[in-house]
N, CA, C and O atoms as a GROMACS GRO file, in nm:
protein
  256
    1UNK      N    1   0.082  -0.117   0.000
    1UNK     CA    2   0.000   0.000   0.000
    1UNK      C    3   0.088   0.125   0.000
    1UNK      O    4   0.121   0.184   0.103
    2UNK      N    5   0.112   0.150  -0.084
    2UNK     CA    6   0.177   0.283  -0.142
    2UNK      C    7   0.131   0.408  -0.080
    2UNK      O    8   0.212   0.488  -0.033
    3UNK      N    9   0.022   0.425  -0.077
    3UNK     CA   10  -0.056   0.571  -0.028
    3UNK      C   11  -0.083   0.528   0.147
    3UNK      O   12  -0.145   0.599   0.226
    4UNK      N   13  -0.041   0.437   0.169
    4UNK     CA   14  -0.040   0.437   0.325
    4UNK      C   15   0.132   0.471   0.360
    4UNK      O   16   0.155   0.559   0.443
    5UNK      N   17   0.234   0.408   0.303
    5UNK     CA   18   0.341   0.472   0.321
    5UNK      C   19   0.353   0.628   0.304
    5UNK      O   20   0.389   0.692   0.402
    6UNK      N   21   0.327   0.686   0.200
    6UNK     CA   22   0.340   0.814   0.164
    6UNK      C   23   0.294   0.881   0.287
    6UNK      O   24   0.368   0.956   0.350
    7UNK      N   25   0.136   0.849   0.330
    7UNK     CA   26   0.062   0.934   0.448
    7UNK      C   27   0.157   0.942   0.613
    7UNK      O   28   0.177   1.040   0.684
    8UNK      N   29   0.199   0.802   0.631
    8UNK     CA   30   0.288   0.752   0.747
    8UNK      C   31   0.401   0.872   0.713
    8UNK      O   32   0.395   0.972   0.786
    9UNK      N   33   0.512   0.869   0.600
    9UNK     CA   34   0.562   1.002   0.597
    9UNK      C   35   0.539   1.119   0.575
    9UNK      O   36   0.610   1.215   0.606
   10UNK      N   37   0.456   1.119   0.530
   10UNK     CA   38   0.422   1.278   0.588
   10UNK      C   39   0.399   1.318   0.627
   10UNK      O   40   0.431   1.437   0.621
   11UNK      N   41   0.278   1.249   0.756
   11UNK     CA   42   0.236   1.274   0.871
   11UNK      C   43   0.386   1.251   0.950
   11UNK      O   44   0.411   1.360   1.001
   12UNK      N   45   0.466   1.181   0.973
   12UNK     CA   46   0.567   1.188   1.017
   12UNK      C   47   0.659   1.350   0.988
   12UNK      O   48   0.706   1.416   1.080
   13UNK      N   49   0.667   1.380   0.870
   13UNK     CA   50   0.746   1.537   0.840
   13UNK      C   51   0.711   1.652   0.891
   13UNK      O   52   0.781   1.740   0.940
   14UNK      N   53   0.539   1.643   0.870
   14UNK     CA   54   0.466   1.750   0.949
   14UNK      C   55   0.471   1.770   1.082
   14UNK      O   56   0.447   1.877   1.137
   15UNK      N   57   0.506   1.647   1.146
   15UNK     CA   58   0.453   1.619   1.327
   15UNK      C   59   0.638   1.668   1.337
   15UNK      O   60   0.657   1.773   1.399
   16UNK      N   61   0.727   1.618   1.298
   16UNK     CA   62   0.879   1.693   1.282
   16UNK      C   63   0.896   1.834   1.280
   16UNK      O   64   0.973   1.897   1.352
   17UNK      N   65   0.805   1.892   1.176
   17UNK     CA   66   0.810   2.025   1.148
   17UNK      C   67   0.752   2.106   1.209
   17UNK      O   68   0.775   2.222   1.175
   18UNK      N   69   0.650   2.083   1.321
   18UNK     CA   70   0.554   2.104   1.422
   18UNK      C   71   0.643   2.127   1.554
   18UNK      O   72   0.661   2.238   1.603
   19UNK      N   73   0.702   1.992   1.611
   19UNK     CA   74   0.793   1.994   1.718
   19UNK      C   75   0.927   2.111   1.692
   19UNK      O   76   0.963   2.191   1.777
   20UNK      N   77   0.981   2.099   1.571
   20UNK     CA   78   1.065   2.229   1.562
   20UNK      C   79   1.032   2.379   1.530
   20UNK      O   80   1.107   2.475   1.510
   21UNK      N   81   0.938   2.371   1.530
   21UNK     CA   82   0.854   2.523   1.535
   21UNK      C   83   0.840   2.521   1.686
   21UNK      O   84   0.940   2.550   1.753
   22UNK      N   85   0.746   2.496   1.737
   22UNK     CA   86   0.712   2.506   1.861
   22UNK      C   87   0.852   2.476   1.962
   22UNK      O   88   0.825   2.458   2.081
   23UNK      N   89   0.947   2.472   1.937
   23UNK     CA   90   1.123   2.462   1.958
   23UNK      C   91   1.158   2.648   2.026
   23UNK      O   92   1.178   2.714   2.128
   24UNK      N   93   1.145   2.655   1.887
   24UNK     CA   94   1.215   2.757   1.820
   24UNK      C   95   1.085   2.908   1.825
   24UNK      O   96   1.108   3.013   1.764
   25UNK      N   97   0.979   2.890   1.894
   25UNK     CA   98   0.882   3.021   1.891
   25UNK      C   99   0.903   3.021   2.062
   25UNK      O  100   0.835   3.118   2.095
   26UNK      N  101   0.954   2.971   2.169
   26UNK     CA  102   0.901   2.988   2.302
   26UNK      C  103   0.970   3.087   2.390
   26UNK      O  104   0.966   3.085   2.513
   27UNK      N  105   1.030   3.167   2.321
   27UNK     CA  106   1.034   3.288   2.376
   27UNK      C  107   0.965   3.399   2.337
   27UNK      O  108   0.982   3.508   2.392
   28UNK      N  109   0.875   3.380   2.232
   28UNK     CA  110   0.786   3.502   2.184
   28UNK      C  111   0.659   3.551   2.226
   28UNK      O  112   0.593   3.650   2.194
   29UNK      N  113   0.639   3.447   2.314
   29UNK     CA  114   0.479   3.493   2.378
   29UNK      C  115   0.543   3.581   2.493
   29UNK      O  116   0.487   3.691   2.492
   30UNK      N  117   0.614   3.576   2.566
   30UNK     CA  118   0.719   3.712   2.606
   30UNK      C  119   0.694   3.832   2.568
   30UNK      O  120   0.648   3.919   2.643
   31UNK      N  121   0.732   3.851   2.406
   31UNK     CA  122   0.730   3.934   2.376
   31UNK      C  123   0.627   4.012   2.349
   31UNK      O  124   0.621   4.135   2.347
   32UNK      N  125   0.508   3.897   2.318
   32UNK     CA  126   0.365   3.992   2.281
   32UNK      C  127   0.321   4.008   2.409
   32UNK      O  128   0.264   4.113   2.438
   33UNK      N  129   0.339   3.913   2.500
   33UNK     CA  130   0.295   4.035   2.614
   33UNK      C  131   0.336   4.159   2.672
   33UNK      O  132   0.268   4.238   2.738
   34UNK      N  133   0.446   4.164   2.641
   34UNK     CA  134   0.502   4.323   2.686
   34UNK      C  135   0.434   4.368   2.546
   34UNK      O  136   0.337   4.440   2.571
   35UNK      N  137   0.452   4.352   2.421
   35UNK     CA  138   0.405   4.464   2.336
   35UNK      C  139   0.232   4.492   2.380
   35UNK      O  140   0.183   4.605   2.387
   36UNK      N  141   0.162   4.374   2.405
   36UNK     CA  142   0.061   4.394   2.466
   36UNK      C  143   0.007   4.498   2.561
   36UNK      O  144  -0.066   4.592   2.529
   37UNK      N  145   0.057   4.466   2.699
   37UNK     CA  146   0.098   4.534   2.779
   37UNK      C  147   0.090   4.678   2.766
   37UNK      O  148   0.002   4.749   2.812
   38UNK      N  149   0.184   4.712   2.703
   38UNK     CA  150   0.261   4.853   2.663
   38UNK      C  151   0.151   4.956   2.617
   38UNK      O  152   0.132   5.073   2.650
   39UNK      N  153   0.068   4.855   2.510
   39UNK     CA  154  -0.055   4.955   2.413
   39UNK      C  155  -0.123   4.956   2.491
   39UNK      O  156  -0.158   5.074   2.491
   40UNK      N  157  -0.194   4.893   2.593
   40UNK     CA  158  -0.333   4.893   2.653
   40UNK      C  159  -0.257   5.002   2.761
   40UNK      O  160  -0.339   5.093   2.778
   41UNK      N  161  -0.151   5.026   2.829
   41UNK     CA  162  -0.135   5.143   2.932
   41UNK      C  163  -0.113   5.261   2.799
   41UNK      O  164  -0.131   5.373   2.847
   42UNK      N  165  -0.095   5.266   2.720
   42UNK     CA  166  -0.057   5.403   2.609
   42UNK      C  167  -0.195   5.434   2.599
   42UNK      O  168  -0.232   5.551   2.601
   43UNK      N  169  -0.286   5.328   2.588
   43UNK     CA  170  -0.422   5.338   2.524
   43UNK      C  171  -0.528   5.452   2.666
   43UNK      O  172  -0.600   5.550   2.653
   44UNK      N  173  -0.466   5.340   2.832
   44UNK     CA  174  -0.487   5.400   2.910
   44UNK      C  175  -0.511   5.550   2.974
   44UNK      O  176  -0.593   5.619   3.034
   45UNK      N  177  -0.390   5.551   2.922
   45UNK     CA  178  -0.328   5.700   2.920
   45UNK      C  179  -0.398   5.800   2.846
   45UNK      O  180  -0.435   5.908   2.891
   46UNK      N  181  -0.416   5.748   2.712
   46UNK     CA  182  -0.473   5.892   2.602
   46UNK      C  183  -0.629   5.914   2.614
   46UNK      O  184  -0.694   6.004   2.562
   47UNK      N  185  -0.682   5.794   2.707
   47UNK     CA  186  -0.803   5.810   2.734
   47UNK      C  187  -0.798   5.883   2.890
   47UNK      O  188  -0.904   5.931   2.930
   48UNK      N  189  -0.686   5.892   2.973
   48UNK     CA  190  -0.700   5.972   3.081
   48UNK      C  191  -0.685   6.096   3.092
   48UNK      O  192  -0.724   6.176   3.178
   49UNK      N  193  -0.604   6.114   2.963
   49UNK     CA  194  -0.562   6.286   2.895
   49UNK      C  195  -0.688   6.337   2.872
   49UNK      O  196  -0.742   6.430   2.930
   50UNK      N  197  -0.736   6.257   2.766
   50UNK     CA  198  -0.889   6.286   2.682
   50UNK      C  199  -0.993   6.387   2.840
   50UNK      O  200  -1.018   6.500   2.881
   51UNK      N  201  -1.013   6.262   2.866
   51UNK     CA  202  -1.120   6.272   2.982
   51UNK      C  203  -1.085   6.412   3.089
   51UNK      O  204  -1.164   6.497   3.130
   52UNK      N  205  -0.945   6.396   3.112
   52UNK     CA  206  -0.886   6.520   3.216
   52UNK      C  207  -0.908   6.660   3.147
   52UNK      O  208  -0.919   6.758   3.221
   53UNK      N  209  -0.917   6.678   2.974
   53UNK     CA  210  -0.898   6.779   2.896
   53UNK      C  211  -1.050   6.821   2.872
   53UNK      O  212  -1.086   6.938   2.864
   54UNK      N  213  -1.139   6.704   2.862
   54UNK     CA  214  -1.294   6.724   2.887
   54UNK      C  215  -1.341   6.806   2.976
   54UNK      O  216  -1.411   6.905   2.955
   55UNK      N  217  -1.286   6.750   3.118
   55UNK     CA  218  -1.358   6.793   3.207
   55UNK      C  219  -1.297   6.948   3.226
   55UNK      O  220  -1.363   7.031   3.290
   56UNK      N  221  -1.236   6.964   3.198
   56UNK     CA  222  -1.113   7.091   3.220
   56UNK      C  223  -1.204   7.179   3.184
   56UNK      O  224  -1.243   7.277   3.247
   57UNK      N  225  -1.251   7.125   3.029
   57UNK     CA  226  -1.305   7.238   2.916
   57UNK      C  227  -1.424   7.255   2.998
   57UNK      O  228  -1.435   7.369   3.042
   58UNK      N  229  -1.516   7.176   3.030
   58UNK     CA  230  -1.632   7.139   3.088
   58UNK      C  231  -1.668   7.242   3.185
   58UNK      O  232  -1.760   7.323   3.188
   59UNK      N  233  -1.542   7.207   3.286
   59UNK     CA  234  -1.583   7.335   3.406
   59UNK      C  235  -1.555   7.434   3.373
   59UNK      O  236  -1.654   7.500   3.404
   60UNK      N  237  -1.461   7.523   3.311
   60UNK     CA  238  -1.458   7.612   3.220
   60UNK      C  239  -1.544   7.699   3.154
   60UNK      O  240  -1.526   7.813   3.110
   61UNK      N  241  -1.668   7.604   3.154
   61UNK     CA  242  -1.806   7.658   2.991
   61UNK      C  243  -1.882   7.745   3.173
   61UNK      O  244  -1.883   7.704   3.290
   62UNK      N  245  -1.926   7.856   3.113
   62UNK     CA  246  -2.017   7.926   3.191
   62UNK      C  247  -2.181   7.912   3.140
   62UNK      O  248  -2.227   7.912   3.026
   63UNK      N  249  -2.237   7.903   3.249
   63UNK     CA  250  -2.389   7.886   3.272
   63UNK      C  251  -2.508   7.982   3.362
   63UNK      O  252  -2.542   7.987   3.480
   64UNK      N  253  -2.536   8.033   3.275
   64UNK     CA  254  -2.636   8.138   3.329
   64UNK      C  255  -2.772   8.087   3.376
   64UNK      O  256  -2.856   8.166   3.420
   0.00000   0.00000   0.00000
């Protein structure tokens, strides 16, 4: 059976090529969490500016 050998290797190459990926990526979830990280406090931030510059203007406006 010809097409059962073929499948046996290549399922064999793939499951090879799988284990050396997953080798070779395990320091990168590291990295997306700091890049992660980083945007959601930047993001934090420009929404605390926003809001501080609102209210600024806000109390500011006169009302008769």
């Amino acid at each position: 059976m010809p097409e059962l050998q073929f499948l046996t290797a290549w399922w064999t190459i793939l499951r090879e090529r799988q284990q050396r990926d997953i080798a070779d990526d395990r320091g990168d979830i590291v990295q997306y969490v700091v890049i992660t990280a980083a945007l959601a406090l930047a993001a934090v931030a420009i929404v605390a500016i926003i809001v501080t510059k609102l209210t600024t203007k806000a109390k500011g406006l006169q009302t008769e």
